[in-house]
N, CA and C atoms as an extended XYZ file, in Angstrom:
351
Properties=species:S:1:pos:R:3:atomname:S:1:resname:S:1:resid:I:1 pbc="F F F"
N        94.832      107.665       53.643 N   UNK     1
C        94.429      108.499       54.754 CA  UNK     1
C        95.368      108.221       55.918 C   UNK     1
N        96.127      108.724       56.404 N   UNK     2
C        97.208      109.407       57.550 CA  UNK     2
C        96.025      110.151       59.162 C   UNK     2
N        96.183      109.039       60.098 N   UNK     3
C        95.861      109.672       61.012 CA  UNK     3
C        96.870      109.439       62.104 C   UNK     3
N        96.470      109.968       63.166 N   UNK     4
C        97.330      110.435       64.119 CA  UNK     4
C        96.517      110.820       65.558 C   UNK     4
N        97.326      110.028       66.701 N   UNK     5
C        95.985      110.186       68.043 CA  UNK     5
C        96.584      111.286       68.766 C   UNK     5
N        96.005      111.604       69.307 N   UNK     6
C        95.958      113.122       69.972 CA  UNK     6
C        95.687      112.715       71.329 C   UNK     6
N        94.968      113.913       72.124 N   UNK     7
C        94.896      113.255       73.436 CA  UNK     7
C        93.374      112.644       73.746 C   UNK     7
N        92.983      111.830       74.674 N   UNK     8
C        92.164      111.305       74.996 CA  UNK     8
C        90.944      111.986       75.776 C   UNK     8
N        90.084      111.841       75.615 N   UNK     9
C        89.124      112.861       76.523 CA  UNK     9
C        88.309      111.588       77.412 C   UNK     9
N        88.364      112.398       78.657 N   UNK    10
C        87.451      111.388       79.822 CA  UNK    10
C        86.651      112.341       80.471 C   UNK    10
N        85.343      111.977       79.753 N   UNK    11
C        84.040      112.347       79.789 CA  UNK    11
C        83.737      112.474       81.351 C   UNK    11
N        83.368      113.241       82.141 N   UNK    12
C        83.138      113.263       83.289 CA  UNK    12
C        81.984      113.702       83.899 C   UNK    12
N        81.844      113.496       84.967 N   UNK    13
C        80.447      114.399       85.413 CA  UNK    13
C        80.930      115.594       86.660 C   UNK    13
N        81.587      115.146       87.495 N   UNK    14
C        82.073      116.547       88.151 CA  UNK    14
C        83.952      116.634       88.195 C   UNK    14
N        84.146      117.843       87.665 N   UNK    15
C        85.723      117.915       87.277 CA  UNK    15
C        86.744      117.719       88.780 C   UNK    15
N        85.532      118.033       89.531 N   UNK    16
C        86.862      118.182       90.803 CA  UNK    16
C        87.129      116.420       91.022 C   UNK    16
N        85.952      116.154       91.519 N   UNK    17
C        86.055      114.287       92.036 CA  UNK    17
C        87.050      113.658       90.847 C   UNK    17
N        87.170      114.231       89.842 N   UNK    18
C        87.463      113.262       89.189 CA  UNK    18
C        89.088      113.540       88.507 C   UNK    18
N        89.157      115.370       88.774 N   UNK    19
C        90.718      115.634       89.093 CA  UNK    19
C        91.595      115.235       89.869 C   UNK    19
N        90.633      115.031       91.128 N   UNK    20
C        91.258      114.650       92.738 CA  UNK    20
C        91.767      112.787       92.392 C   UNK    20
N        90.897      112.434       92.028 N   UNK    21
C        90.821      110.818       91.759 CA  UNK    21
C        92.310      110.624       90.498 C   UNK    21
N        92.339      111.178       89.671 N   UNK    22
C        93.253      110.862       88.207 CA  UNK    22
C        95.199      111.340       89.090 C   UNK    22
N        94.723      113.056       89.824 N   UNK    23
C        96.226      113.758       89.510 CA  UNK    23
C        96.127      112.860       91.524 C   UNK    23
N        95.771      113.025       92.377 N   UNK    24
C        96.230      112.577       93.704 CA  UNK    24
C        96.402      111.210       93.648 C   UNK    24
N        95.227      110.529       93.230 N   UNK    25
C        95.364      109.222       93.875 CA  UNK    25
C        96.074      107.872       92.395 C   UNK    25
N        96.140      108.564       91.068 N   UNK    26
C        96.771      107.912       90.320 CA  UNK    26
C        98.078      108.758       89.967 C   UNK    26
N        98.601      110.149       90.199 N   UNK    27
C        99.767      110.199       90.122 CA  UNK    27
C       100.017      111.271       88.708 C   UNK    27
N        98.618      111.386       88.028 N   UNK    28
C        98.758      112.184       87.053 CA  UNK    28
C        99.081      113.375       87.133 C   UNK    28
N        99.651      114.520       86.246 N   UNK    29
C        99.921      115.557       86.745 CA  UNK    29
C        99.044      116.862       85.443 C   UNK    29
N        98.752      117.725       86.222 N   UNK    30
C        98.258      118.816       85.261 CA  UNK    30
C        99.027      119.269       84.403 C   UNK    30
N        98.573      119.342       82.989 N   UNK    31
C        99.328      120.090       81.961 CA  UNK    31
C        98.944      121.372       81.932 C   UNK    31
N        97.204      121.543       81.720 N   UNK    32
C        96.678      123.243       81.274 CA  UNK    32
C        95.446      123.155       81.862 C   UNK    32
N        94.677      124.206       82.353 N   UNK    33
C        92.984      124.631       82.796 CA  UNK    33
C        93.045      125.564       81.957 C   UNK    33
N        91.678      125.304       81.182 N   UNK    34
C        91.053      125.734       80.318 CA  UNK    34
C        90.119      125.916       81.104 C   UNK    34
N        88.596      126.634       80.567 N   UNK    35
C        88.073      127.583       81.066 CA  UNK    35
C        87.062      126.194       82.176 C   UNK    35
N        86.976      125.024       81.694 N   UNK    36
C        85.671      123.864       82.204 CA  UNK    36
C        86.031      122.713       81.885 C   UNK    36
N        87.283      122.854       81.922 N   UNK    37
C        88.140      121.420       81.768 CA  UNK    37
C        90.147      121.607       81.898 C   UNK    37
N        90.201      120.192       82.484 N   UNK    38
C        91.615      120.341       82.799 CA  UNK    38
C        92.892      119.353       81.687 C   UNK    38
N        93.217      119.497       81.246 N   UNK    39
C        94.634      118.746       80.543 CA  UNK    39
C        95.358      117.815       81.477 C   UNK    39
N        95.791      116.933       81.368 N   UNK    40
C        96.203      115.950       82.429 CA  UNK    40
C        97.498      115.055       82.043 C   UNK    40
N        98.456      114.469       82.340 N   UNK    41
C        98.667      113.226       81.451 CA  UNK    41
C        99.791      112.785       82.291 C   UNK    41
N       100.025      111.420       81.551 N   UNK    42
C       100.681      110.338       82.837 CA  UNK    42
C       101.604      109.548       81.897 C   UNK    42
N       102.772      109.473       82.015 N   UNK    43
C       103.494      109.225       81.113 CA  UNK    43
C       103.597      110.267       79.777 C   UNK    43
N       103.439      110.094       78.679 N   UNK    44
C       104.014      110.555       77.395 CA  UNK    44
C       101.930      110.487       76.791 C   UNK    44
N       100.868      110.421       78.008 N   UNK    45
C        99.782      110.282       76.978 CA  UNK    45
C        99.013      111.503       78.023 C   UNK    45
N        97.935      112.318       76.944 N   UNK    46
C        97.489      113.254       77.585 CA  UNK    46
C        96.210      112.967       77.558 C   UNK    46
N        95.423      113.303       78.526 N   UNK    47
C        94.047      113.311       78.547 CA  UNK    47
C        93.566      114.832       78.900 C   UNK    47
N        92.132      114.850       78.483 N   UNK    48
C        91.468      116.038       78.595 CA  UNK    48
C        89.931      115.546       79.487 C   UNK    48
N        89.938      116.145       80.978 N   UNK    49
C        88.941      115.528       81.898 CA  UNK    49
C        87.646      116.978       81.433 C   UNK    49
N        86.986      116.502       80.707 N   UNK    50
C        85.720      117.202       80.545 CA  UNK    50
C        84.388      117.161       80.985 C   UNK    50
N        83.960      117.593       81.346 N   UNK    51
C        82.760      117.643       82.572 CA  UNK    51
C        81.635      118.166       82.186 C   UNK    51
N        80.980      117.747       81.265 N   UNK    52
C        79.512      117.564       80.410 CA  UNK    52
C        79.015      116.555       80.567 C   UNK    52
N        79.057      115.476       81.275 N   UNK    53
C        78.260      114.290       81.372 CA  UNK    53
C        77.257      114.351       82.458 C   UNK    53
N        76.097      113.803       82.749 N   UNK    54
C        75.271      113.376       84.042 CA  UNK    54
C        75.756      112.398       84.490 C   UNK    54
N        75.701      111.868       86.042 N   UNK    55
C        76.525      111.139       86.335 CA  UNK    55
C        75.129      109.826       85.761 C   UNK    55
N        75.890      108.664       85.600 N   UNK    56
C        75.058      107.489       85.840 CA  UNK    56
C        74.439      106.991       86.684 C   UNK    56
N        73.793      106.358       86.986 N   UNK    57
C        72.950      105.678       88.328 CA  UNK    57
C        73.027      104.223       88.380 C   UNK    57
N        72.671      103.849       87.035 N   UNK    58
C        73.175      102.594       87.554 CA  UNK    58
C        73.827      101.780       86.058 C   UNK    58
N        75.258      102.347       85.921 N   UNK    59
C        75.654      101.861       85.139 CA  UNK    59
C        76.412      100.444       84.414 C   UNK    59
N        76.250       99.864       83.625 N   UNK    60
C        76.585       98.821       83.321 CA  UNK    60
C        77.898       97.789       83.848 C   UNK    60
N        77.961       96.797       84.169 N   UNK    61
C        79.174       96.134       84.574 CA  UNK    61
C        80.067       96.773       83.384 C   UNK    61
N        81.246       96.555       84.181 N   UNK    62
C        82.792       96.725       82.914 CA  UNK    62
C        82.561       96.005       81.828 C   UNK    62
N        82.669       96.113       80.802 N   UNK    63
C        82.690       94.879       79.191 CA  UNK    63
C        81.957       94.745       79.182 C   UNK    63
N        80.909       95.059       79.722 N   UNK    64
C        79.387       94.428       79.412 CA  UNK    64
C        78.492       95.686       78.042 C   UNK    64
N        79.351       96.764       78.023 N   UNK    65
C        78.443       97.684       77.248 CA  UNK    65
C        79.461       98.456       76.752 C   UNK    65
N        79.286       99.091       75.541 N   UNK    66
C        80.691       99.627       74.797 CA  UNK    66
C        81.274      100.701       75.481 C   UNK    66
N        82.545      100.884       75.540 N   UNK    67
C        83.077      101.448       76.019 CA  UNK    67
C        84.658      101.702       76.093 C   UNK    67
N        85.433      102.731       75.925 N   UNK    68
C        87.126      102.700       75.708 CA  UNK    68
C        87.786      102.534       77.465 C   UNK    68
N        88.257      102.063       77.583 N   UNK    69
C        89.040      102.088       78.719 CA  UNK    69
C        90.835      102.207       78.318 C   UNK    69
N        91.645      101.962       79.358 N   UNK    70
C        93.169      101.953       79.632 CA  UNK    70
C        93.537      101.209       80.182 C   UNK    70
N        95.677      101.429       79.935 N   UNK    71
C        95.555      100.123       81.230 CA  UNK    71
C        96.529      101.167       81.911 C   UNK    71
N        96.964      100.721       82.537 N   UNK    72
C        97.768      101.320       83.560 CA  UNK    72
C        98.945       99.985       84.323 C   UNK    72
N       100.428       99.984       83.716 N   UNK    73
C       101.068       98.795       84.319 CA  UNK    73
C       101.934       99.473       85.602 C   UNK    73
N       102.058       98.314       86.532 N   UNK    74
C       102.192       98.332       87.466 CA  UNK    74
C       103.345       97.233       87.914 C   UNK    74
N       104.425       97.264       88.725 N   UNK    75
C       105.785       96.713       88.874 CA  UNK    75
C       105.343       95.508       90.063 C   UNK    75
N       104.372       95.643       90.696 N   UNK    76
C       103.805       94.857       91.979 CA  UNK    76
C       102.478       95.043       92.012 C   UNK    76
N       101.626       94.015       91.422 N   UNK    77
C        99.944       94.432       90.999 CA  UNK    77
C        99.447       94.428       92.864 C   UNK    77
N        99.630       93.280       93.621 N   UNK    78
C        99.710       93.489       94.956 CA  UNK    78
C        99.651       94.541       95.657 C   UNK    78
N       100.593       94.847       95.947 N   UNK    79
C       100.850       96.376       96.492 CA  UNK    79
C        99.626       97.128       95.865 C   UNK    79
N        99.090       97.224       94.184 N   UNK    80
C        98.487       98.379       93.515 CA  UNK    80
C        97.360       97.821       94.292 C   UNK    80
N        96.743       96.668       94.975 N   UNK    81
C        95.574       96.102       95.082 CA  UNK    81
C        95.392       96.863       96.877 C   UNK    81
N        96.260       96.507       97.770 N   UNK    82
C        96.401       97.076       98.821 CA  UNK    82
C        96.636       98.896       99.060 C   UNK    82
N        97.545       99.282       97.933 N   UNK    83
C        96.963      100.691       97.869 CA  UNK    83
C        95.776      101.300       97.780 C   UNK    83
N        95.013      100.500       96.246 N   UNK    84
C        94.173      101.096       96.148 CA  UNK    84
C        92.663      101.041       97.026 C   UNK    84
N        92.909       99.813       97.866 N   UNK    85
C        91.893       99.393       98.993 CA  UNK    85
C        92.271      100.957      100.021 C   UNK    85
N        93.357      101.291      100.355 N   UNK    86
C        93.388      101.929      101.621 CA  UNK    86
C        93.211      103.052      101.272 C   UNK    86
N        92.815      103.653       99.576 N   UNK    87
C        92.628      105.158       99.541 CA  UNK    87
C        90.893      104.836       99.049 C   UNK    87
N        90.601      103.720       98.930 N   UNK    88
C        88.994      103.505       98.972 CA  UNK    88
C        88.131      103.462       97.601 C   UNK    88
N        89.973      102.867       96.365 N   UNK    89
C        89.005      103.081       95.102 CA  UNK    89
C        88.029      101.732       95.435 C   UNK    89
N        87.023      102.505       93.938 N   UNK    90
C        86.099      101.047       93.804 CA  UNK    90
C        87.210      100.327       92.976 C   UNK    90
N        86.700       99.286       93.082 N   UNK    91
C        86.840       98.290       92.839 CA  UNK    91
C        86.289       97.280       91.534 C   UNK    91
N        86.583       97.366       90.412 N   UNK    92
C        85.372       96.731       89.695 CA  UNK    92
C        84.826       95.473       88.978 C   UNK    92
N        86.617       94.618       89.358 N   UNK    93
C        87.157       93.330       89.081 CA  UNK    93
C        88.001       93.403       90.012 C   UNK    93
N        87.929       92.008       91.069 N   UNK    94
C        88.947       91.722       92.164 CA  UNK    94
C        90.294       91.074       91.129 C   UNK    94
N        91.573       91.330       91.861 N   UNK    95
C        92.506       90.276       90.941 CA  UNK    95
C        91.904       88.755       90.453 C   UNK    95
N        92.836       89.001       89.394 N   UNK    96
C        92.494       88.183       88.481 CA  UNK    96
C        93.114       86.532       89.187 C   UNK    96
N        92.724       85.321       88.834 N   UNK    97
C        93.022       84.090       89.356 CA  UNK    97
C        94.672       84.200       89.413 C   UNK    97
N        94.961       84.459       88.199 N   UNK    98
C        96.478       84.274       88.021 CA  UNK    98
C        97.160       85.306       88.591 C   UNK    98
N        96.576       86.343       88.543 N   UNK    99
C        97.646       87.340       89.606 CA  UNK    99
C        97.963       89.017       88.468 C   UNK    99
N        97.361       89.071       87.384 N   UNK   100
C        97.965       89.422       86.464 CA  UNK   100
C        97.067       91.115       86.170 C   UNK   100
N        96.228       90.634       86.582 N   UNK   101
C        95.196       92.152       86.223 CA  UNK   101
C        93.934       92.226       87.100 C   UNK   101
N        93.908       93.618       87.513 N   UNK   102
C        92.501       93.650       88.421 CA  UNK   102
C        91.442       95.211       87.465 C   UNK   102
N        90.552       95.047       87.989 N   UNK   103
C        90.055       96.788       86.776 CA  UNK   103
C        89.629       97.787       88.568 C   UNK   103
N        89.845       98.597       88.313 N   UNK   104
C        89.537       99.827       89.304 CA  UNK   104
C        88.252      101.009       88.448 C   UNK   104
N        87.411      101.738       89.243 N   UNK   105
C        86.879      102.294       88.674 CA  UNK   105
C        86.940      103.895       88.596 C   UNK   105
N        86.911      104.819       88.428 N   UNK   106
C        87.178      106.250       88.486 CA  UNK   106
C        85.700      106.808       88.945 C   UNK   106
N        85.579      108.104       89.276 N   UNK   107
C        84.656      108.443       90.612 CA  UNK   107
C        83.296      108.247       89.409 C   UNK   107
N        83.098      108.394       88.347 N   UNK   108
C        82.184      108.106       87.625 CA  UNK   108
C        81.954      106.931       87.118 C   UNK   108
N        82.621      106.023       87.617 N   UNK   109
C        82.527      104.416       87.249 CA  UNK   109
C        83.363      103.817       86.078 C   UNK   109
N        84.119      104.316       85.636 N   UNK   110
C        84.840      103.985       84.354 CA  UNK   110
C        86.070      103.404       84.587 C   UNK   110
N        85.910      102.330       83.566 N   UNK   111
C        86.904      101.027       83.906 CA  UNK   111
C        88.383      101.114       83.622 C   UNK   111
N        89.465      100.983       84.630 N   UNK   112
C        90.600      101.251       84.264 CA  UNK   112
C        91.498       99.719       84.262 C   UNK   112
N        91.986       99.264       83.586 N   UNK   113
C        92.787       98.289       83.888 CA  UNK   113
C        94.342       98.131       84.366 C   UNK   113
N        93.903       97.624       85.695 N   UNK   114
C        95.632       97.646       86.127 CA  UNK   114
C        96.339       96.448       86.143 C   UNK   114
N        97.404       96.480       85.208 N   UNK   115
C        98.184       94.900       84.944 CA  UNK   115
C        99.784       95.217       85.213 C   UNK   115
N       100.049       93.883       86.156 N   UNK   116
C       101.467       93.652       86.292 CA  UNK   116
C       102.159       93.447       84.983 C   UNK   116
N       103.377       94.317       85.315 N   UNK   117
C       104.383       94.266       83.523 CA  UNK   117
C       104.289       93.021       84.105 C   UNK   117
């Protein structure tokens, strides 16, 4: 059996917060709008932001409950830590002791990992 990954889908609850959050404040850029969802992708990987979910209320710490996440590397994790304070992401793991990885969350709470190459 031969498989092959395609693009990623990130389950959402409202498409705009969470377009605004991926293509402004991480840099992603639109591929296609489809009729209730947008095509996205950042580097050479595509995602599909789909917007059928309820939002959560009070959802689980990061790793604590199953779940796919990403990482996202970064040339100066610093800087990514002070950026992302001044555009007001959450936050969902402060840097790490060693300096090496912090997790950020997306407007629906979902864990992204950002690590210095």
């Amino acid at each position: 059996m031969k498989f092959e990954i395609g693009e990623t889908n990130i389950i959402c609850s409202d498409l705009v917060k969470s377009l605004n959050f991926y293509k402004d404040v991480l840099g992603f850029e639109i591929v296609e709008k489809e009729d209730s969802a947008v095509r996205i992708r950042k580097g050479g990987q595509v995602f599909l932001l789909l917007p059928v979910a309820n939002p959560i209320q009070n959802r689980p710490e990061y790793s604590t409950a199953p779940e796919i996440s990403f990482d996202l590397l970064v040339d100066d994790i610093k800087e990514a830590v002070k950026y992302f304070q001044s555009v007001s992401v959450n936050i969902l793991r402060p840097l790490s002791e060693d300096g090496s990885y912090l997790v950020i969350g997306d407007p629906d709470g979902l864990g992204i990992e950002v690590i210095q190459k």
